[in-house]
N, C-alpha and C positions, 0 to 999 in steps of 0.2 A: 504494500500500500504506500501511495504518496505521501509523504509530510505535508500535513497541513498548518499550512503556514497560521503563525500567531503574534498579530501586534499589542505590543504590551503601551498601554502610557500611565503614566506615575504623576497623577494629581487629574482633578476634575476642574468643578467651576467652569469659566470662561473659556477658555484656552483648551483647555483637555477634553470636555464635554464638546466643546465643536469639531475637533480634531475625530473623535469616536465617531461620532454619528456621519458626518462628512465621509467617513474611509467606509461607512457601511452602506452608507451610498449610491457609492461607486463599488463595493466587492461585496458581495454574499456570502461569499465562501471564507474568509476567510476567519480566524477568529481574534476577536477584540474584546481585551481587560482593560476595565482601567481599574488601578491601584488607589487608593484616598485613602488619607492617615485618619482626616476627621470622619464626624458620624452623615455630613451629607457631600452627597457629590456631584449636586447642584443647584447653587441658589444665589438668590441677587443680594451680591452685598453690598454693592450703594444703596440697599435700601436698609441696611443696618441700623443708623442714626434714625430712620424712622419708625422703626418697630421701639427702639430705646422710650421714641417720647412718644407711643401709643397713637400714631398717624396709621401704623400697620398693627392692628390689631391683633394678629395670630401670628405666629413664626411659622407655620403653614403653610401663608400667602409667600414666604420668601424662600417657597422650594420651587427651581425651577422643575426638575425631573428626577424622579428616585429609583433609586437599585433599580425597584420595578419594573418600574416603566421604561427603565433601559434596555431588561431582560425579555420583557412581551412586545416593545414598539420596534427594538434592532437587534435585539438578539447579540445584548453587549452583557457581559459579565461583570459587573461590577462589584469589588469588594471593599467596602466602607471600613473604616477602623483596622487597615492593616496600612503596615509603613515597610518600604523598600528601604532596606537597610546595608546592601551593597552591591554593584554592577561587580560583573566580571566579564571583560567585556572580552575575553581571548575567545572564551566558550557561548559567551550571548546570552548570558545568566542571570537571574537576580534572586538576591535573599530577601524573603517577604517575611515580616514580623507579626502577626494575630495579635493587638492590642489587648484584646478581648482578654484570652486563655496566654497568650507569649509563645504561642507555637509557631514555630519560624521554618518554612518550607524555600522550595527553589523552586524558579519556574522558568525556562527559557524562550527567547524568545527571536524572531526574523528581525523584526524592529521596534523600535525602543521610543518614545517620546517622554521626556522630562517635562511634565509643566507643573512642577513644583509650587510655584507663586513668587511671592514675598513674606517678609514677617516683618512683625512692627518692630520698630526702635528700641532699646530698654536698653540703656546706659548704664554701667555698672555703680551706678550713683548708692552712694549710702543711703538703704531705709528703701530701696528699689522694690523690693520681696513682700514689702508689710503688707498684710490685706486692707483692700479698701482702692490699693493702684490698677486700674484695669489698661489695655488696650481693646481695638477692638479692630476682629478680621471676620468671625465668626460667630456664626447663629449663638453656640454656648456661648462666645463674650456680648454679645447682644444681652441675652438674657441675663446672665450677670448682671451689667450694667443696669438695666430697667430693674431690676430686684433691687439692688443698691441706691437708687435713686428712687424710689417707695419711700426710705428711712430719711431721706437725704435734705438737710434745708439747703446747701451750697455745696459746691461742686468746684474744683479746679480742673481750666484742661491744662495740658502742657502741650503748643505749638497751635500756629494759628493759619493752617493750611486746609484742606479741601473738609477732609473729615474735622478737623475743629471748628471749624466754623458750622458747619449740618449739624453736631452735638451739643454748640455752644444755644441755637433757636430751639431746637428738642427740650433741653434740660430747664433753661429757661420756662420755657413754654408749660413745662412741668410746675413750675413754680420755685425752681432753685437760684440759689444766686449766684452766679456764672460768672470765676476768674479765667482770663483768657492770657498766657505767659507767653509769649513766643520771644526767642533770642534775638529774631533779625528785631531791623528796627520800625519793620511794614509788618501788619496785616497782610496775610495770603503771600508771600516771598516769590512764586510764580510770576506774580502782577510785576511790572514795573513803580517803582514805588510812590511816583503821584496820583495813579490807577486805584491804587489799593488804599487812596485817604477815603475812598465813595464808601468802602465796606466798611473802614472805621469809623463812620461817622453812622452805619446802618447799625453795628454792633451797641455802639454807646449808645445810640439814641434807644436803646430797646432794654438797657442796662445792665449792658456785660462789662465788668470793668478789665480794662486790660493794660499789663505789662509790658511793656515793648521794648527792644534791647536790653532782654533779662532773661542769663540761665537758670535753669535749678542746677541746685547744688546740693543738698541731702533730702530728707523724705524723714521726720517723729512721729513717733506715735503720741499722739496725746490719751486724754483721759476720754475722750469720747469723739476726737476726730484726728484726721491725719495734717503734720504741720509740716510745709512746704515752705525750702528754705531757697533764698534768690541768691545768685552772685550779687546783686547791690545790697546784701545784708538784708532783707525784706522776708518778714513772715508771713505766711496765709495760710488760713485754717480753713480744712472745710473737711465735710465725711466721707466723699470721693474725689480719687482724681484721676484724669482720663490721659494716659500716653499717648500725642495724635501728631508725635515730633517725621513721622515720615516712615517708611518701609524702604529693606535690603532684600535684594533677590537671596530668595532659598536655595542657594547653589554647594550648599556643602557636600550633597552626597555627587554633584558634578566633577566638584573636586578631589573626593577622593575618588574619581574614576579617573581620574588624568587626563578631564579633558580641556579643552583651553579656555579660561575667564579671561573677562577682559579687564580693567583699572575698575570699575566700577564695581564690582562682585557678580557680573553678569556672564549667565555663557556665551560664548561668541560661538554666530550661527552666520550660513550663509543665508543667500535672499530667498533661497526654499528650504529657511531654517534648518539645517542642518549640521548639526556640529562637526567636529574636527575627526570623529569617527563617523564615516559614512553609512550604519545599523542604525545612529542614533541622529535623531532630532529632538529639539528644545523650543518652547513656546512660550507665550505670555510673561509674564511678570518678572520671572527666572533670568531672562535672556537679554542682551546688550543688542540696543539697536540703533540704526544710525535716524540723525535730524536731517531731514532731509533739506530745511534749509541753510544749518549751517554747518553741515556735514560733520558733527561730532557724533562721537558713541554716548549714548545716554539710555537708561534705564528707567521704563515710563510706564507707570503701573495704571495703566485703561485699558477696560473692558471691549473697546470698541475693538485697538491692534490686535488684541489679545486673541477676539474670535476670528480675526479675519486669518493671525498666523495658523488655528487649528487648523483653517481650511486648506488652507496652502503647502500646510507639512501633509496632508492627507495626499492630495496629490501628488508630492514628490515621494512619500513610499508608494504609493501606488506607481509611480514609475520606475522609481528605483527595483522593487522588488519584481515588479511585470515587464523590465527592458521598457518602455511605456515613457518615450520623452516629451509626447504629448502631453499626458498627464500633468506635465510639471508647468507651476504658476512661480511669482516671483513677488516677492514682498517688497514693495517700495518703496518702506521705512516711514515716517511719522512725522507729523508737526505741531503734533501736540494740544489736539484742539479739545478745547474742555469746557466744561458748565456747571457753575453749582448756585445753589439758591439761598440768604438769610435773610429771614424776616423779610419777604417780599423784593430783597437784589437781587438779583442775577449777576453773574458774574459770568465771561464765555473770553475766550483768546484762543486764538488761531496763529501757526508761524512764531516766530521770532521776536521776544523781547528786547529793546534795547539791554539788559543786561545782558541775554543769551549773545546779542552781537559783539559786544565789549571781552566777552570770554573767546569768544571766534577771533577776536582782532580784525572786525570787520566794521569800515568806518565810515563806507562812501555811502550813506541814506541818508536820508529826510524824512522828518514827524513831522505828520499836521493833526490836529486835534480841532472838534465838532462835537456841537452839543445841540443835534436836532430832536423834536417830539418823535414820539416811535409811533404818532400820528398824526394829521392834519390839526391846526389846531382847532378849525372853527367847529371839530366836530368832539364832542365832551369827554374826558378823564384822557388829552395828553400829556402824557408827562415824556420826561426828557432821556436821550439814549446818550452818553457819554461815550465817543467813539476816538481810538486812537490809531492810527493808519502808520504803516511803518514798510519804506518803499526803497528801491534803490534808486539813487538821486541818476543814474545816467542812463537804465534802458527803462525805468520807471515799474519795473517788476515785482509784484508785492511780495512781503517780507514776511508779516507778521501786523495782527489785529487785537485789541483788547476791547471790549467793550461792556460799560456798567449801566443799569437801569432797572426799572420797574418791569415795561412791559416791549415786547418784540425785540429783546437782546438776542437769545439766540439763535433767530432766523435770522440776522444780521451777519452776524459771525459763522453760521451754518454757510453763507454764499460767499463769503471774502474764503472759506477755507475749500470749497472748490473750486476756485481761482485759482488760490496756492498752490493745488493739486494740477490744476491744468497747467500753471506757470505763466499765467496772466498779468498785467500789466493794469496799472489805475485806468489806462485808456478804456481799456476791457470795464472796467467798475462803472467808468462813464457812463457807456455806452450799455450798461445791463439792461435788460429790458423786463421789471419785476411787477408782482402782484401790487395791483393798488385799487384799491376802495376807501373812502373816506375814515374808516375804524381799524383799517389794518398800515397807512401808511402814509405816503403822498407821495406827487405825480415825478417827485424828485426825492427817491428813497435815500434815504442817511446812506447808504451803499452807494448811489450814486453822486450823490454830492461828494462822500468822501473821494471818492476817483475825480469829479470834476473839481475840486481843489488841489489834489495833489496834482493832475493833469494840467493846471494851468498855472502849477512850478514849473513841469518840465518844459511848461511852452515858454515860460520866458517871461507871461503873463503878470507874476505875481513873485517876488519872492517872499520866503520866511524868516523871520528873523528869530535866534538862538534866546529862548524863555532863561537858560543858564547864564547869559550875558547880559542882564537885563542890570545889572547893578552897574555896568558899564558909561563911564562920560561921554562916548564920541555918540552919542543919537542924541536926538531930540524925539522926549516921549508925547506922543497927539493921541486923548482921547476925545473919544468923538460919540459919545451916548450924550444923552438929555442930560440939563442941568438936575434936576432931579438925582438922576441917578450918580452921577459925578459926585453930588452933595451924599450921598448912603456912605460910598465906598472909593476910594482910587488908590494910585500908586503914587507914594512918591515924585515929585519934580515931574507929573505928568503935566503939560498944559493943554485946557479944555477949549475946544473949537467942538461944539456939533455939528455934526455932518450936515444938519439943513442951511449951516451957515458958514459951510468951507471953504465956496466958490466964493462967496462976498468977502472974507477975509484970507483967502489963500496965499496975498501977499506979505500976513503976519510972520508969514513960517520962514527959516533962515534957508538959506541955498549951500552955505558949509557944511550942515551936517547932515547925517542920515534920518529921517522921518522914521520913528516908527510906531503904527498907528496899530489901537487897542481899541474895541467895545466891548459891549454883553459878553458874547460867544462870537463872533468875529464877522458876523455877516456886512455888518454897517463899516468897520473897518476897511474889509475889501474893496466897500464902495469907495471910499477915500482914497486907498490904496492906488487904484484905477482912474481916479482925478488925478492924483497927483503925480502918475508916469506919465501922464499926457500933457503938464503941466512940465516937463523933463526935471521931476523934483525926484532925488532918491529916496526910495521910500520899500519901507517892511512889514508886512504884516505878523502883530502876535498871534498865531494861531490861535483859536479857540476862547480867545479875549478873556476877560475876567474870570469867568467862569473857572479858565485853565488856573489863568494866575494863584486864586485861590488855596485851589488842592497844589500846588508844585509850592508856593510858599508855606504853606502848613507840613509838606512831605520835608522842607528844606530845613524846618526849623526841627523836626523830629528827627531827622541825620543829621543835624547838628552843621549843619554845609550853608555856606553864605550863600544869596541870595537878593 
């Protein structure tokens, strides 16, 4: 009789569970394990923080598919609560652990898939161990957590990235009082850091207090809660506290197979995931992938890349073991594009942060910043989408998007990142031709306006001037909003002309220096802007007008960075 062939993959969730069903697909005959250390082997855990604070009522709701229904829908084996405790990889072998009973059997196999994951952060910090510190990955830390938070009047998190901030409106929303500690000196570290003052100001206004440029440093027990100690000498008590400082790919048992990691703790796969032994391939979370805008290795724990690699490693055994080069697809690597929601913000970025580009040592672009409604106005409840456009200043090619608001953030961000993906250009944004009806947008989408400002840098039309050089003597600052508004708020040594009275005083303005003109959000500027090149006055627009100025002077005073 023939050997029948048997693919083995080691871990479920996202990655693994696409990879299974995808290879059963395509082949009947073959046979497929997946291996899972925990008790499920498939379920949503971005929806974790909400089961915590009772939005998902049953832990139930957050099984995608069980043993079960793996074994009657595809005829996949799945064995929960055992762990793959060592490859051998001369023979094609692996030692599996029974959690359960500790009975450790071998099982070999044609090919291999690692999709391990990640695990959460836990620093070897004094007091790390004491009950009461949770992280959370899994349905038991779910349940934990919401059991703990029953007993709980306050709560600390520790870091203030995707999952701290979904935990931070939960716990709240619980009725707890919610410290939020992150080291950096932003909110959400992903954002660019004037980007990330819109969550800060969403957080406080809802009454989280937070910490910012502050580590911990040990972990007390008290007499009835746990006392979290800061690098600035700072105490805070509360009866739980949530580790949400980040995740490191699960690659231990990769490493002791000898197969190649990259700087990052990732396995290095090729573009049809496959590791450095050609039997094995590596998926999701575990595995070092490339940015495809600025071509570094980075490790990027979403569920989106995560199912697309199961599908793509399915094909490439399927060809690899079938001689079958058809079969094979190609993974294109990532940019990062992401969303998460507090207390009614969205948050969404696509591509390239200027910090990401600053670590690339990549210099040549241009920000323009817009703060249009994510509807028309004249028709009720617009509010406003904070958009940040980041382009290359000479073929005009988009880079990378952030964008904050209430309402149509990320179908904003959802079109700039298949842009990205196509390799499109502001022109392209221009030129989109999108959904509009009076409640979902207008006849000039925030997408397309952001392309037609940045488009009309490249033409020559407009230029920008540097928000970081704004403390600078050689301009002359021209605002140009209503007396009204000038009287609320301004900047420094601005001098006030409004725009309805620029042409009758345009000869106020000096011809030595550089103009550079400020409003609201920058629309009335431009107007100016565009008088005054035809006037041959040199002249700069602040992008994104007050609006910008605000959050980049409150980001500036928070990094401690003049301004």
């Amino acid at each position: 009789m023939s050997h029948k062939k048997c693919i083995v993959i080691i871990g479920g969730v996202a990655a693994g569970a696409s990879c299974a069903t995808r290879l059963r697909r395509l082949n009947e005959t073959y046979e497929i394990v997946i291996i899972e250390k925990g008790p499920h082997v498939s379920f949503a855990n971005c929806g974790l923080p909400y089961f915590v604070g009772d939005v998902i009522t049953e832990a139930s709701d957050l099984l995608v598919a069980t043993p079960e229904m793996f074994q009657q829908r595809f005829n996949i084996d799945v064995r929960v609560n055992h762990e793959v405790i060592a490859i051998n990889r001369s023979d094609r072998m692996i030692t599996i652990k029974n959690l359960v009973d500790g009975e450790i059997n071998e099982t070999c196999y044609d090919a291999l898939v690692l999709a391990t994951g990640s695990k959460a952060i836990r620093p070897p910090l004094p007091g790390i161990d004491l009950p009461g510190i949770f992280v959370l990955r899994t349905i038991p830390d779910s349940q934990k957590l919401r059991d703990a938070a029953k007993n709980a009047q306050a709560a600390i998190i520790i870091g203030g990235g995707f999952i701290g901030l979904e935990m931070a409106e939960n716990l709240v929303k619980l009725g707890l009082a919610v410290t939020m500690v992150e080291m950096a000196k932003q909110i959400m570290p992903p954002l660019d850091a004037e980007m990330a003052i819109y969550v800060q100001r969403s957080l406080e206004n809802n009454g989280v207090l937070l910490k910012l440029g502050q580590a911990v440093s040990a972990f007390h027990q008290g007499k009835n809660s746990l006392r979290v100690c800061s690098s600035e000498g700072q105490h805070m008590d509360a009866e739980m506290v949530l580790m949400a400082i980040g995740v490191v790919p699960e690659s231990d048992l990769a490493k002791q197979a000898g197969l190649a990691i990259g700087e990052r703790g990732g396995i290095q796969v090729t573009d049809s995931m496959q590791t450095t032994d050609q039997s094995i391939w590596a998926v999701g979370d575990v595995i070092e992938v490339n940015d495809v805008v600025t071509q570094a290795k980075i490790s990027l724990p979403l569920a989106g890349p995560a199912s697309r690699q199961g599908r793509i490693a399915a094909n490439s055994i399927l060809g690899s073991l079938q001689a079958n080069k058809k079969k094979t697809l190609k993974f294109r690597g990532v940019q990062g594009t992401a969303v998460c929601q507090v207390f009614g913000t969205t948050i969404a970025m696509t591509g390239a942060t200027e910090k990401a580009l600053a670590r690339a040592g990549v210099s040549d672009y241009q920000v323009i910043y817009l703060h249009p409604g994510d509807h028309v106005d004249y028709f009720p409840g617009a509010r406003p989408v904070h958009l940040k456009l980041i382009f290359d200043q000479n073929s005009g090619k988009i880079l990378g998007a952030q964008a904050i608001g209430e309402g149509g953030v990320a179908r904003r961000i959802d079109v700039i990142a298949m842009a990205i993906q196509m390799e499109a250009t502001v022109f392209d944004l221009e030129e989109s031709e999108l959904c509009y009806a009076p409640q979902f947008g207008a006849a000039k989408d925030p997408v397309n306006m952001a392309g037609m400002i940045a488009s009309n840098v490249l033409r020559g039309d407009l230029e920008i001037a540097n928000w970081h050089q704004l403390s600078d003597a050689n301009h002359y600052l021209l605002d140009v909003r209503t007396i009204k508004e000038y009287n609320s708020s301004s900047i420094d040594n601005a001098i006030h002309i409004p725009m309805e009275q620029l042409r009758d005083r345009i000869h106020e303005l000096p011809r030595d220096k550089e103009i550079w003109a400020i409003c609201g959000v920058g629309q009335r500027a431009y107007y100016a802007t565009r008088l005054l090149m035809q006037h041959d006055i040199k002249v700069k627009l602040l992008s994104g007008g007050m609006a910008t100025y605000q959050v980049i002077k409150l980001s500036a005073a928070i990094q401690k960075l003049q301004f």
